[in-house]
N, CA, C and O atoms as a Maestro MAE file, in Angstrom:
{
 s_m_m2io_version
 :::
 2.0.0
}

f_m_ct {
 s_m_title
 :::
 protein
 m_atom[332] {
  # First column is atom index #
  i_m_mmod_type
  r_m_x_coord
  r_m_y_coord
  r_m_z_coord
  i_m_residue_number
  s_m_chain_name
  s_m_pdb_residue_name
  s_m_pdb_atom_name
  i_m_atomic_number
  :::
  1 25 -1.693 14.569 4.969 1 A "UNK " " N  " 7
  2 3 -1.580 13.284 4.316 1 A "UNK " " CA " 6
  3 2 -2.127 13.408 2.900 1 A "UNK " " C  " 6
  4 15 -3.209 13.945 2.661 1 A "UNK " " O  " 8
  5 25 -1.207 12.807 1.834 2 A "UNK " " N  " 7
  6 3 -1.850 12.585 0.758 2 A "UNK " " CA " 6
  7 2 -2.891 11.117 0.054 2 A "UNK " " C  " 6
  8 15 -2.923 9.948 0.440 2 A "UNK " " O  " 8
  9 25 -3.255 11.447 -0.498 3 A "UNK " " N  " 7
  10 3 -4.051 10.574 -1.075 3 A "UNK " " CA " 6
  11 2 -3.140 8.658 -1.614 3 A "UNK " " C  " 6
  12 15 -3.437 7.467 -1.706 3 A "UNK " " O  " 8
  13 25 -2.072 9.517 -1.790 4 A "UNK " " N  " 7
  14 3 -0.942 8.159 -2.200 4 A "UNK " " CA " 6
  15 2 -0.605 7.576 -1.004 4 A "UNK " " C  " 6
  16 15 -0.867 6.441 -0.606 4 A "UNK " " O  " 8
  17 25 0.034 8.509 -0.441 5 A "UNK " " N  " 7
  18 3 0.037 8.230 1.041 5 A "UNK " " CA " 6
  19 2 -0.691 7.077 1.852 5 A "UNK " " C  " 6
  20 15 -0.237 6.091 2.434 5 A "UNK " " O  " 8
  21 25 -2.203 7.634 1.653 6 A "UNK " " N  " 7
  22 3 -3.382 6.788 2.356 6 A "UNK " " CA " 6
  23 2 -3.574 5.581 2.051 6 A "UNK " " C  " 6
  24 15 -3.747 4.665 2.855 6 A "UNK " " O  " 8
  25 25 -3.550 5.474 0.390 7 A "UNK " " N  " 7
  26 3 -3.862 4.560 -0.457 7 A "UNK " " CA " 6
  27 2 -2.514 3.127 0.008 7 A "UNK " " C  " 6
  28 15 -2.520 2.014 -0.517 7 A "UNK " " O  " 8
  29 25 -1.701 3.500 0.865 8 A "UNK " " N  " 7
  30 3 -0.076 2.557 0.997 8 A "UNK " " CA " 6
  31 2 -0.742 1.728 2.410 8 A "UNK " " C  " 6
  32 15 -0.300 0.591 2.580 8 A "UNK " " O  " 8
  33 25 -1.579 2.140 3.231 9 A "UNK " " N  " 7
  34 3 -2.004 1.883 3.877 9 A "UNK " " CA " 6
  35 2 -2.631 0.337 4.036 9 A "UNK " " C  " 6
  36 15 -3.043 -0.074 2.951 9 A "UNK " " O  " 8
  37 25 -2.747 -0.324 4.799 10 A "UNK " " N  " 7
  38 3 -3.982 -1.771 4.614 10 A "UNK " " CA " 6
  39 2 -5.208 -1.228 5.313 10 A "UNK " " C  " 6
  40 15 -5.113 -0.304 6.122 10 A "UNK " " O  " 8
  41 25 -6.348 -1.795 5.005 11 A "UNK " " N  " 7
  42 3 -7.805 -1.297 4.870 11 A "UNK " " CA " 6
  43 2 -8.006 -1.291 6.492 11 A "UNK " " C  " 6
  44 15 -8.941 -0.550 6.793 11 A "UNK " " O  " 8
  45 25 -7.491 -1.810 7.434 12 A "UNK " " N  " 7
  46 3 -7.527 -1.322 9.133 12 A "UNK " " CA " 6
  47 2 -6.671 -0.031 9.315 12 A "UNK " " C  " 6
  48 15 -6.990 0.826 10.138 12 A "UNK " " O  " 8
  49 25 -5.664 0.068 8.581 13 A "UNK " " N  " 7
  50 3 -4.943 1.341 8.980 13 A "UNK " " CA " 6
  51 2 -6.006 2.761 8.627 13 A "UNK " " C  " 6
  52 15 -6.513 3.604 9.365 13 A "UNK " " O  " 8
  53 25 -6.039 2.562 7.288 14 A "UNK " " N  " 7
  54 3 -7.295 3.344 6.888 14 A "UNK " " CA " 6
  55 2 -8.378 3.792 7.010 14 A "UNK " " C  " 6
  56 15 -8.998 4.703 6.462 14 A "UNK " " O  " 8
  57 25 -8.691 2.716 8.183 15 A "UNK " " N  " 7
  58 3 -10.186 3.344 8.839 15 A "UNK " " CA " 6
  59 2 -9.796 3.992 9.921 15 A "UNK " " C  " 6
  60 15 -10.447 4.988 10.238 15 A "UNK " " O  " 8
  61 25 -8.586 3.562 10.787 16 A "UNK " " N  " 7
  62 3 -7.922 4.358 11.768 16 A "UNK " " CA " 6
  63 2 -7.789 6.178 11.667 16 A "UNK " " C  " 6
  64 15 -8.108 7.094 12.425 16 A "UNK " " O  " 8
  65 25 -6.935 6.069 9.867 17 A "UNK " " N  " 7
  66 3 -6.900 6.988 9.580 17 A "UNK " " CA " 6
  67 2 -7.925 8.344 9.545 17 A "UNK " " C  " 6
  68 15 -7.596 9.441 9.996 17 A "UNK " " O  " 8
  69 25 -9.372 8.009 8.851 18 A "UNK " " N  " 7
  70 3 -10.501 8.296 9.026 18 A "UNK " " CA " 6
  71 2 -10.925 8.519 10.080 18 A "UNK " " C  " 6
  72 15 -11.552 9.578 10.090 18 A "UNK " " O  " 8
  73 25 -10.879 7.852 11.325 19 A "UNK " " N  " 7
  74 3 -11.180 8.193 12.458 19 A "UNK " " CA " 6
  75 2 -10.802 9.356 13.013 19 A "UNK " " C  " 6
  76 15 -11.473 10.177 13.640 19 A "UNK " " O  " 8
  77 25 -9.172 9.348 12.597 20 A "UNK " " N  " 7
  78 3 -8.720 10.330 13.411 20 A "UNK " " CA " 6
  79 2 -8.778 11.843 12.553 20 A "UNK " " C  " 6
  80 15 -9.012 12.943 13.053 20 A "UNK " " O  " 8
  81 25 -8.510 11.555 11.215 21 A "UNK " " N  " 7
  82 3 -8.267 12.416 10.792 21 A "UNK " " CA " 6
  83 2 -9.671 13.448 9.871 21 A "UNK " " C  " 6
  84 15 -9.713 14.628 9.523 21 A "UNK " " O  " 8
  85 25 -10.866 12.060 9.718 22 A "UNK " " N  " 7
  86 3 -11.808 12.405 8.577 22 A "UNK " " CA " 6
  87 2 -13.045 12.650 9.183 22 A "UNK " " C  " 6
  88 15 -13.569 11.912 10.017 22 A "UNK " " O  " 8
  89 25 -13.581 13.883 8.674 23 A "UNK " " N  " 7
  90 3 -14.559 14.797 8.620 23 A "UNK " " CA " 6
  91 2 -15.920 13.732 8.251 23 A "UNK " " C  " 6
  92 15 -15.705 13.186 7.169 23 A "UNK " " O  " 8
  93 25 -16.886 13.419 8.696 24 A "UNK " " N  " 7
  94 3 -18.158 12.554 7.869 24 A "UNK " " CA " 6
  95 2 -18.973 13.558 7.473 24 A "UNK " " C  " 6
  96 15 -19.481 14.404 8.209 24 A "UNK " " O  " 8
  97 25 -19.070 13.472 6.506 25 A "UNK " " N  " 7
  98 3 -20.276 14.148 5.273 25 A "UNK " " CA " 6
  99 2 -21.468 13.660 5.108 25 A "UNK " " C  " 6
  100 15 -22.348 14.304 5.679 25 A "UNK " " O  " 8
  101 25 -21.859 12.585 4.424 26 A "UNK " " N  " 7
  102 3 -22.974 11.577 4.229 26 A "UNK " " CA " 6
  103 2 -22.860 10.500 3.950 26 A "UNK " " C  " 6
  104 15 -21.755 10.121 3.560 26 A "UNK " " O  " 8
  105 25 -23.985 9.553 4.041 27 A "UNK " " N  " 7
  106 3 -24.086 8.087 4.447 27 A "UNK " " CA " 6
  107 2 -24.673 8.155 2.692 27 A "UNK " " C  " 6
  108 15 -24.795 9.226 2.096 27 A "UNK " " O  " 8
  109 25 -24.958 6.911 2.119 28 A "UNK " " N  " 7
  110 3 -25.330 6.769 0.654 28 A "UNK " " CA " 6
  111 2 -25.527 5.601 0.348 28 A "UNK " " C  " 6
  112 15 -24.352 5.273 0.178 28 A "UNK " " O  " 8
  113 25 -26.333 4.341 0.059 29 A "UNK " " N  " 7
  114 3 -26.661 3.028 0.090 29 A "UNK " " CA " 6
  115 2 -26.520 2.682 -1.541 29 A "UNK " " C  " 6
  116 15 -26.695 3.400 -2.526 29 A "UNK " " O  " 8
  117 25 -26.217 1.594 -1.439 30 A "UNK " " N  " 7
  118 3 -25.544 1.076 -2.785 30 A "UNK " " CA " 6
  119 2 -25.690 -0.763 -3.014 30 A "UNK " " C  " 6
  120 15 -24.920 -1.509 -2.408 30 A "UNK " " O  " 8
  121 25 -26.522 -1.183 -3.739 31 A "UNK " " N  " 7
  122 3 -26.405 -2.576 -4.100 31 A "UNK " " CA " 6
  123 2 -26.058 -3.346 -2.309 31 A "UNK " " C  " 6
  124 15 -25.114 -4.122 -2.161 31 A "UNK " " O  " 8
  125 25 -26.833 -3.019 -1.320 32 A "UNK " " N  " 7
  126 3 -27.095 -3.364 -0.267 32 A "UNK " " CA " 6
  127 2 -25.817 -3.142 0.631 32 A "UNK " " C  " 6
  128 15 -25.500 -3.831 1.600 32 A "UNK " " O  " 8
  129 25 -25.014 -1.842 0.028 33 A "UNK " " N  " 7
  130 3 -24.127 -1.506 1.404 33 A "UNK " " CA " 6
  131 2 -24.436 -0.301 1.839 33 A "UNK " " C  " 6
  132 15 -25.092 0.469 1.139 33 A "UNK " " O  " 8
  133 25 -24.020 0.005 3.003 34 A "UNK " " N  " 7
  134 3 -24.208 1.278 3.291 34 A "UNK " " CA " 6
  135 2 -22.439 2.153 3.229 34 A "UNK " " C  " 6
  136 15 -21.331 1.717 3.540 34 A "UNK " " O  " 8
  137 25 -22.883 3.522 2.678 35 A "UNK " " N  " 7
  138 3 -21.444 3.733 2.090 35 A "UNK " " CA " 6
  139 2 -21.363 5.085 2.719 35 A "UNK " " C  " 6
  140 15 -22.261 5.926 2.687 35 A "UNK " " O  " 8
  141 25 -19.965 5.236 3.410 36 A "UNK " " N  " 7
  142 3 -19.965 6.447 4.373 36 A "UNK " " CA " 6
  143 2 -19.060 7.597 4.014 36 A "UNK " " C  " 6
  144 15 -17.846 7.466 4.171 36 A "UNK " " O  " 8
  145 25 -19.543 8.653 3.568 37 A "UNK " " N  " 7
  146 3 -18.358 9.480 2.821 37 A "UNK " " CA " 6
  147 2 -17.939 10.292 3.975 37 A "UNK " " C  " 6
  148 15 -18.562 10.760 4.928 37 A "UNK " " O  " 8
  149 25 -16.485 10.329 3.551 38 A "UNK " " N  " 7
  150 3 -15.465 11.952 4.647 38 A "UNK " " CA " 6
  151 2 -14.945 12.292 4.083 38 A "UNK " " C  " 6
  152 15 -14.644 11.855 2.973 38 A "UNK " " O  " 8
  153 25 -14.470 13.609 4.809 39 A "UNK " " N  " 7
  154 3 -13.284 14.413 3.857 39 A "UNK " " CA " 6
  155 2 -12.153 14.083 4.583 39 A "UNK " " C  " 6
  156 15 -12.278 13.676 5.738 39 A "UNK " " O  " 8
  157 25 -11.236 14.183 4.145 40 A "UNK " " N  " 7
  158 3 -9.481 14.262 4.670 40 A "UNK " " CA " 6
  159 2 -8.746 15.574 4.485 40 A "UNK " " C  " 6
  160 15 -7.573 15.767 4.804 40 A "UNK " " O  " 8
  161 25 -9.490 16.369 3.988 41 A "UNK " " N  " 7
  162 3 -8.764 17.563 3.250 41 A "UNK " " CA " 6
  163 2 -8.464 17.798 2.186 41 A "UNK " " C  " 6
  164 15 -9.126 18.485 1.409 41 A "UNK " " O  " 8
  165 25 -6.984 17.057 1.864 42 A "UNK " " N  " 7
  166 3 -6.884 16.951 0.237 42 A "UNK " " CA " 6
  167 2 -7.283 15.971 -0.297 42 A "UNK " " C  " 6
  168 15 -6.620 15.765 -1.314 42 A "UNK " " O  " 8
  169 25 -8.073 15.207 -0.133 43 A "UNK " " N  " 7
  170 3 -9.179 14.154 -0.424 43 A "UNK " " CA " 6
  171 2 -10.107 13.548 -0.099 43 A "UNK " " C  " 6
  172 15 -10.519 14.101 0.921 43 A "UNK " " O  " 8
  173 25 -10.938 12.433 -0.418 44 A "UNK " " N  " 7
  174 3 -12.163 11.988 0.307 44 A "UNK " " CA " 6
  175 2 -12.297 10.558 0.700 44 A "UNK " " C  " 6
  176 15 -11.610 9.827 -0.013 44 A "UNK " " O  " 8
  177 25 -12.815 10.090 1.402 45 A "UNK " " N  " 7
  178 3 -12.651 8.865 1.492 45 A "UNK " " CA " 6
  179 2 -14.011 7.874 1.838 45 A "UNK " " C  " 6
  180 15 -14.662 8.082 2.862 45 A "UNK " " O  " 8
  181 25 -14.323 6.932 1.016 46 A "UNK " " N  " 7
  182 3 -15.584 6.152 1.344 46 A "UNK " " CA " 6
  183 2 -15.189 4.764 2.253 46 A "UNK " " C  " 6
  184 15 -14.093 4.205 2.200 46 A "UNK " " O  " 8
  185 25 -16.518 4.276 3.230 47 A "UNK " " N  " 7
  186 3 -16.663 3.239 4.435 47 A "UNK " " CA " 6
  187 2 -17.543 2.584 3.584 47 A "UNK " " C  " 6
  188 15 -18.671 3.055 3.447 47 A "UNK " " O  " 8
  189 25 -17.096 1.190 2.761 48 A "UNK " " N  " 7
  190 3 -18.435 0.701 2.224 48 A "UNK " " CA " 6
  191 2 -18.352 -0.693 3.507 48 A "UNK " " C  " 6
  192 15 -17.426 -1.483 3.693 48 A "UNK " " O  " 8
  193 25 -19.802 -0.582 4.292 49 A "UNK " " N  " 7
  194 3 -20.075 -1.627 5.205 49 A "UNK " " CA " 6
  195 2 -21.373 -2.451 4.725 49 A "UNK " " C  " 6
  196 15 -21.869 -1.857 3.767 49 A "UNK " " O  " 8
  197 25 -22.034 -3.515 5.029 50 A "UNK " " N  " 7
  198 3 -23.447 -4.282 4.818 50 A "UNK " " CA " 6
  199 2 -23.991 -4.254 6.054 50 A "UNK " " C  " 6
  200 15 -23.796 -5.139 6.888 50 A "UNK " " O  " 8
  201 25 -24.868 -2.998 6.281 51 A "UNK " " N  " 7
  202 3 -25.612 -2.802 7.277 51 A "UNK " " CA " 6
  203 2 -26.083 -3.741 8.071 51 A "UNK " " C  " 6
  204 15 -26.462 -3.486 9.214 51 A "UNK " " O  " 8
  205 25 -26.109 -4.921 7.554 52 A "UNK " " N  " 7
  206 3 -26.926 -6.065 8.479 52 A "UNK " " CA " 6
  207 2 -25.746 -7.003 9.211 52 A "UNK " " C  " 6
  208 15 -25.944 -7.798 10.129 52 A "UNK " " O  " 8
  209 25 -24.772 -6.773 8.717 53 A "UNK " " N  " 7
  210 3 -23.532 -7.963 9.423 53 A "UNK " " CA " 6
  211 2 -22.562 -6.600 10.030 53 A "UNK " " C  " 6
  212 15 -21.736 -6.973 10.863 53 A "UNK " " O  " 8
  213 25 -22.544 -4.907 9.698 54 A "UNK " " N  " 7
  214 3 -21.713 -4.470 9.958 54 A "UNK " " CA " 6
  215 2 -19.814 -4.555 9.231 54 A "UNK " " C  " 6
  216 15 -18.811 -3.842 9.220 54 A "UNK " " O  " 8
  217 25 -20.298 -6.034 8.677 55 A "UNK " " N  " 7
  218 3 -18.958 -6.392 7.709 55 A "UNK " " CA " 6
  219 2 -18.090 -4.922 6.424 55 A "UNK " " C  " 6
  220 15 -18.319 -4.804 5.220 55 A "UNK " " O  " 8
  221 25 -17.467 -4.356 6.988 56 A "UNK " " N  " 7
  222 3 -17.061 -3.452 6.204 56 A "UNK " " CA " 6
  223 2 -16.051 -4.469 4.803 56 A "UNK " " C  " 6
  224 15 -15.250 -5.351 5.115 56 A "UNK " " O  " 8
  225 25 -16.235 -4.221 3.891 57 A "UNK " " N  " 7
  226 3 -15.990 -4.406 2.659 57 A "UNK " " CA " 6
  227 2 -14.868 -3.987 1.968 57 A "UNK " " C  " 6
  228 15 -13.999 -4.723 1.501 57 A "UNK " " O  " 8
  229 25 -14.922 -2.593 1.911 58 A "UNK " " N  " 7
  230 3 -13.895 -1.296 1.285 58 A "UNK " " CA " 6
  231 2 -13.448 -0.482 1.460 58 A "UNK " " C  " 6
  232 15 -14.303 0.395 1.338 58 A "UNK " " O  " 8
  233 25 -12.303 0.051 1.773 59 A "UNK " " N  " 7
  234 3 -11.927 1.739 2.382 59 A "UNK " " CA " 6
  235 2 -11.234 2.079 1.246 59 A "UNK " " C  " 6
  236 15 -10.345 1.305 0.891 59 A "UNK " " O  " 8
  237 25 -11.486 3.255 0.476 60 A "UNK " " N  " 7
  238 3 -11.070 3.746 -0.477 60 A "UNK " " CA " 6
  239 2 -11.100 4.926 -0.556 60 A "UNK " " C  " 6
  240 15 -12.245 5.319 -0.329 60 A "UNK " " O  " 8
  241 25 -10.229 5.945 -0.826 61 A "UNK " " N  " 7
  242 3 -9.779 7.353 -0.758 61 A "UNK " " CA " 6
  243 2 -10.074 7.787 -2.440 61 A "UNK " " C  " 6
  244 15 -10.477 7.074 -3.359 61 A "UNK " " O  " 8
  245 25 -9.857 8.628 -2.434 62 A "UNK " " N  " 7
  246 3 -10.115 9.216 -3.786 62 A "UNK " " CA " 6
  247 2 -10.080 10.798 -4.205 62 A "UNK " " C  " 6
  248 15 -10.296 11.504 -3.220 62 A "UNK " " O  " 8
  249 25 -9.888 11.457 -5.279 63 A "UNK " " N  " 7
  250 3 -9.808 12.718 -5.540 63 A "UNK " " CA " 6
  251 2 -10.635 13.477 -6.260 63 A "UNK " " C  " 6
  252 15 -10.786 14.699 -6.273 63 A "UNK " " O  " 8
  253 25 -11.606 11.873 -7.379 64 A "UNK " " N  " 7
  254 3 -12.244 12.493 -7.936 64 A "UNK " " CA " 6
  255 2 -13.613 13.553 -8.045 64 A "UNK " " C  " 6
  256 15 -14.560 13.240 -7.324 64 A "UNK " " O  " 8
  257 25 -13.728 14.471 -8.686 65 A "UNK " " N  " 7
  258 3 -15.230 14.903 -8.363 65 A "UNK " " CA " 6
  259 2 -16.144 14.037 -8.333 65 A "UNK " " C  " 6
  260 15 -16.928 13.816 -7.410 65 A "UNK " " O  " 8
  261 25 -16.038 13.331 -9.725 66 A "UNK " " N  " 7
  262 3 -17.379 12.851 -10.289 66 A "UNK " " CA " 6
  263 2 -17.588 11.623 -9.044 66 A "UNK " " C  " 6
  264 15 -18.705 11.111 -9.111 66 A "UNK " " O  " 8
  265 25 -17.068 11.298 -8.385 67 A "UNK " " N  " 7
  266 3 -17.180 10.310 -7.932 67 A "UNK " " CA " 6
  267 2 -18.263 10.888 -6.498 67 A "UNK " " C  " 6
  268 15 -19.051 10.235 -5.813 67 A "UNK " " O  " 8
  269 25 -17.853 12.483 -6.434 68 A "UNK " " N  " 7
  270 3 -18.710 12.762 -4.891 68 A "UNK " " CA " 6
  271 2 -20.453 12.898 -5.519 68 A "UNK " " C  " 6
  272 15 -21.265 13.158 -4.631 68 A "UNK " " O  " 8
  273 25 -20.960 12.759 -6.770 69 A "UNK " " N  " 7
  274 3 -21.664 12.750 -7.411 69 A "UNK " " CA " 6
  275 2 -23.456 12.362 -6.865 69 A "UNK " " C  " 6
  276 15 -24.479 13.042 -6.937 69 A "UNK " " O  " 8
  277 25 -23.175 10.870 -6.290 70 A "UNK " " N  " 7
  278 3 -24.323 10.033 -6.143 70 A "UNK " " CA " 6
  279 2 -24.560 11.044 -4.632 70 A "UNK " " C  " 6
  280 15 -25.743 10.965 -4.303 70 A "UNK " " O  " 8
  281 25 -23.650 12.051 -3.554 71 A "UNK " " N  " 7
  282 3 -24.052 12.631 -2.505 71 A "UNK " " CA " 6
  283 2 -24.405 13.743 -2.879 71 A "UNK " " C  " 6
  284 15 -24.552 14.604 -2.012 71 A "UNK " " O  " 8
  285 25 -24.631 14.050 -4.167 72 A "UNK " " N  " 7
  286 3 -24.904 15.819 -4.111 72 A "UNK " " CA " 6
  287 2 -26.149 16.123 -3.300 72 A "UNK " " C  " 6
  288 15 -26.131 17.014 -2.451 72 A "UNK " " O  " 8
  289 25 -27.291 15.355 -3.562 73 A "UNK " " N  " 7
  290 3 -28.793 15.564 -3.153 73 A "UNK " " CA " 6
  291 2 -28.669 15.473 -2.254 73 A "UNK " " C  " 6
  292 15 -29.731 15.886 -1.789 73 A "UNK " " O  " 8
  293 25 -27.499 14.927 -0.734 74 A "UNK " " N  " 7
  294 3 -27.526 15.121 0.397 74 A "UNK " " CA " 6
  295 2 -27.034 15.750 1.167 74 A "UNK " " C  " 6
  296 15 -27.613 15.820 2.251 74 A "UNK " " O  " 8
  297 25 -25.543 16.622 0.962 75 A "UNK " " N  " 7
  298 3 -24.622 17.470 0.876 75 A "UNK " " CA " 6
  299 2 -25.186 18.925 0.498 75 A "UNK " " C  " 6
  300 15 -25.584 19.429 -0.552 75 A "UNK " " O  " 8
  301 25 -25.034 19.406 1.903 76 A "UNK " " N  " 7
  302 3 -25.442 20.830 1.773 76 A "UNK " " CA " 6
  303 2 -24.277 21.716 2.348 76 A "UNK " " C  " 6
  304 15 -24.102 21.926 3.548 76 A "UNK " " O  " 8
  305 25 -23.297 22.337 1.040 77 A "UNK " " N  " 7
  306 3 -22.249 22.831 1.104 77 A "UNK " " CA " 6
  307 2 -22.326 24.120 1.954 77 A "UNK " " C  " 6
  308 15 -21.264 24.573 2.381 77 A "UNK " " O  " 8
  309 25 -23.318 24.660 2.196 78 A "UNK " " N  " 7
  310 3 -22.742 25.912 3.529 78 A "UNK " " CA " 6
  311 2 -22.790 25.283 4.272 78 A "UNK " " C  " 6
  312 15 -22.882 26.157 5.134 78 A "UNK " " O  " 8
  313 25 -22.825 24.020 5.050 79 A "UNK " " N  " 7
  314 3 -22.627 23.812 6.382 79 A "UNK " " CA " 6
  315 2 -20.983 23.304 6.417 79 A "UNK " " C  " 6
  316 15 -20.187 23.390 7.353 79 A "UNK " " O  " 8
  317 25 -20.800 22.794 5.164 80 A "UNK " " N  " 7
  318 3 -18.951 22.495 5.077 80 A "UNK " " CA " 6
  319 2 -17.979 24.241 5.482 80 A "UNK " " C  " 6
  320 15 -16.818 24.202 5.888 80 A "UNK " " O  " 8
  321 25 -18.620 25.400 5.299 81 A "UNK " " N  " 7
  322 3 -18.097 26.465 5.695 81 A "UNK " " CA " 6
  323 2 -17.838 26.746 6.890 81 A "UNK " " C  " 6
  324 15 -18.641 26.169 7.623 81 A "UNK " " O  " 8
  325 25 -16.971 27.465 7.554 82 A "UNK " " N  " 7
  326 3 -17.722 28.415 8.669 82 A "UNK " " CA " 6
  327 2 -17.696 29.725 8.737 82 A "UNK " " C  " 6
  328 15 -16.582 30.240 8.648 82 A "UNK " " O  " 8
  329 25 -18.687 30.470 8.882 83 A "UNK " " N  " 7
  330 3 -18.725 31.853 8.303 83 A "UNK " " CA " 6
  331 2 -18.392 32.816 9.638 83 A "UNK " " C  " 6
  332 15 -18.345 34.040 9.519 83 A "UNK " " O  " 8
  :::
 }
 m_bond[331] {
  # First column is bond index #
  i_m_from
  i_m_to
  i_m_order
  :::
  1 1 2 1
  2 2 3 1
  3 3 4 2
  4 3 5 1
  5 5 6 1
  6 6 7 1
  7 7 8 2
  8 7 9 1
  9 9 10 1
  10 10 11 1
  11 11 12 2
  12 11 13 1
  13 13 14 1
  14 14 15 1
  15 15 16 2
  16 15 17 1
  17 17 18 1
  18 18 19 1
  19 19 20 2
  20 19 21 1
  21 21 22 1
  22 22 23 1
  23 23 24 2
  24 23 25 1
  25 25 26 1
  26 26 27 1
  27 27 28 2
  28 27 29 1
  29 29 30 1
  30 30 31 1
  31 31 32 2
  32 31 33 1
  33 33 34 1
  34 34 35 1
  35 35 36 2
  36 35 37 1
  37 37 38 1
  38 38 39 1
  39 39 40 2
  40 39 41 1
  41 41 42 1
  42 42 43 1
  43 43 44 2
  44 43 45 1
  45 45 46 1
  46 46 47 1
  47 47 48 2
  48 47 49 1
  49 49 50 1
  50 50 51 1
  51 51 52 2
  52 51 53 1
  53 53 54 1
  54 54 55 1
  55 55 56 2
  56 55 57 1
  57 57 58 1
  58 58 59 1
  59 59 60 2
  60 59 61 1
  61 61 62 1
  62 62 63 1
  63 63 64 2
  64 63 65 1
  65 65 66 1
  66 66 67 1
  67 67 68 2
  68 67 69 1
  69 69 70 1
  70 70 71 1
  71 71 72 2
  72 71 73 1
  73 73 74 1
  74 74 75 1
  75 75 76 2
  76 75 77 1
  77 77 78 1
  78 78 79 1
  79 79 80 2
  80 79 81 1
  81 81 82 1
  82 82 83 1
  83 83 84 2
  84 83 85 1
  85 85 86 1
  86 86 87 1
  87 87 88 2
  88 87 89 1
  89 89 90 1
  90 90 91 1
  91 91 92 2
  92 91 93 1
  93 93 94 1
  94 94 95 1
  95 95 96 2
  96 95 97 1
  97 97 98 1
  98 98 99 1
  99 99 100 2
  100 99 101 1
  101 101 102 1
  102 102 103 1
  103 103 104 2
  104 103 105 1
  105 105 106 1
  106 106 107 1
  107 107 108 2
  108 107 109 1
  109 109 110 1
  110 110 111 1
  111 111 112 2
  112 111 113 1
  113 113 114 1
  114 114 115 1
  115 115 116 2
  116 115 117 1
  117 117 118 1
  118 118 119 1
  119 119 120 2
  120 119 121 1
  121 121 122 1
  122 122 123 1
  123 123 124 2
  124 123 125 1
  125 125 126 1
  126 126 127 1
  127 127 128 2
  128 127 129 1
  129 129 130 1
  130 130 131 1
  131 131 132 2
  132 131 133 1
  133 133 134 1
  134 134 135 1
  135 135 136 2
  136 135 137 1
  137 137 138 1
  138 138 139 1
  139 139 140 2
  140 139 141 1
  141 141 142 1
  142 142 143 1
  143 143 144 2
  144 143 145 1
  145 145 146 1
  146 146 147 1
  147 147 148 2
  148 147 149 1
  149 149 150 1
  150 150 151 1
  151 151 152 2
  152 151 153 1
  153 153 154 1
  154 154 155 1
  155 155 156 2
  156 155 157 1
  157 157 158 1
  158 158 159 1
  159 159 160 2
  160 159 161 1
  161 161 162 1
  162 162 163 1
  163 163 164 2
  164 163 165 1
  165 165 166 1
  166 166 167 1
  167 167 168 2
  168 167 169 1
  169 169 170 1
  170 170 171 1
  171 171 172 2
  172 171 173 1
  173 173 174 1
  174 174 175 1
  175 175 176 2
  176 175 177 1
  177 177 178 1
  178 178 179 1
  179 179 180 2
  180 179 181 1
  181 181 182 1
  182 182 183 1
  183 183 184 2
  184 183 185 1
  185 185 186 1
  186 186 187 1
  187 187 188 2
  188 187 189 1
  189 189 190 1
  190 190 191 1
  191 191 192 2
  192 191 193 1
  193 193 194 1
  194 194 195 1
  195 195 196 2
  196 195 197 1
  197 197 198 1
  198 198 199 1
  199 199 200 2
  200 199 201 1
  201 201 202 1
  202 202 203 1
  203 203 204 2
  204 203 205 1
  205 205 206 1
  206 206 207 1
  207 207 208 2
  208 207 209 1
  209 209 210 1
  210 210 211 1
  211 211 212 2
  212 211 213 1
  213 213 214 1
  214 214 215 1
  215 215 216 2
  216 215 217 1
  217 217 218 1
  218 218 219 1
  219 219 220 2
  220 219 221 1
  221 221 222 1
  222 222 223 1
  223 223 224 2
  224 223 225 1
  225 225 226 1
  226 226 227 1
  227 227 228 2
  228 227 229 1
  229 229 230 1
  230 230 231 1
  231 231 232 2
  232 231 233 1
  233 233 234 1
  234 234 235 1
  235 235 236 2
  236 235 237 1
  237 237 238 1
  238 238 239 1
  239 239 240 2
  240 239 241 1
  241 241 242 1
  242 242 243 1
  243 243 244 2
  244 243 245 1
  245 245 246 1
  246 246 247 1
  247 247 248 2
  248 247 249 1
  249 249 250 1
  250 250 251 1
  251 251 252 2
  252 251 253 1
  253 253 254 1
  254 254 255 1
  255 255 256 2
  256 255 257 1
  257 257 258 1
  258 258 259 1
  259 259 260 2
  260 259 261 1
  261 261 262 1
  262 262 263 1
  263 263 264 2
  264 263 265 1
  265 265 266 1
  266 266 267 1
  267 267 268 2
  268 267 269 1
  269 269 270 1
  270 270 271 1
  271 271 272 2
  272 271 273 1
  273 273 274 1
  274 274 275 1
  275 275 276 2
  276 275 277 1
  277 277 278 1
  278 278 279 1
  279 279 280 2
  280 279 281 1
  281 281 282 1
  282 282 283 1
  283 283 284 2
  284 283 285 1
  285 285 286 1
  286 286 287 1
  287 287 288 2
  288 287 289 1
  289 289 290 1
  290 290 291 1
  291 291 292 2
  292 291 293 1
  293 293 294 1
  294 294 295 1
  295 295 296 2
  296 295 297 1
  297 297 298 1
  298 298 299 1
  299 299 300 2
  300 299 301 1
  301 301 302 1
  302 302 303 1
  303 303 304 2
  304 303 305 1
  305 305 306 1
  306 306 307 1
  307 307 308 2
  308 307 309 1
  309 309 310 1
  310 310 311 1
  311 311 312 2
  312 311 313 1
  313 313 314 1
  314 314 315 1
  315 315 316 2
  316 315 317 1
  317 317 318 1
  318 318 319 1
  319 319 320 2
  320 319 321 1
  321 321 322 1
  322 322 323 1
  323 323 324 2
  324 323 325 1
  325 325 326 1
  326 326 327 1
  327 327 328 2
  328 327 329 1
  329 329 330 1
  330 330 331 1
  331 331 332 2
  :::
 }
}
């Protein structure tokens, strides 16, 4: 699946998608959400929810680097390997 692909989706299909298809990396808190990063392969995709209602907010895919940015300090890339 591509990223355009995903993006054609409505925000229930998309978490479906994630489920089935996306890898979880790290969790990352933001202006009181909690924000859940995965991989898809050829892209990434964030779960922004409000921890206290569970109310998910946003499902949004994406390609950019800069954007995996705010997870570097939690993301420890040899375990994304397998050797």
């Amino acid at each position: 699946m591509t990223l355009s692909q995903f993006n054609t989706y409505t925000g229930a299909a998309r978490l479906e998608i994630i489920e089935e298809l996306g890898n979880f990396i790290a969790f990352r808190g933001r202006r009181g959400y909690r924000i859940a990063l995965y991989d898809l392969g050829s892209f990434f995709a964030e779960i922004w929810s409000n921890p206290q209602t569970d109310y998910i907010s946003l499902v949004r895919g994406f390609e950019s680097k800069r954007a995996l940015e705010p997870y570097l300090t939690q993301i420890n890339l040899m375990e994304m390997f397998e050797w």
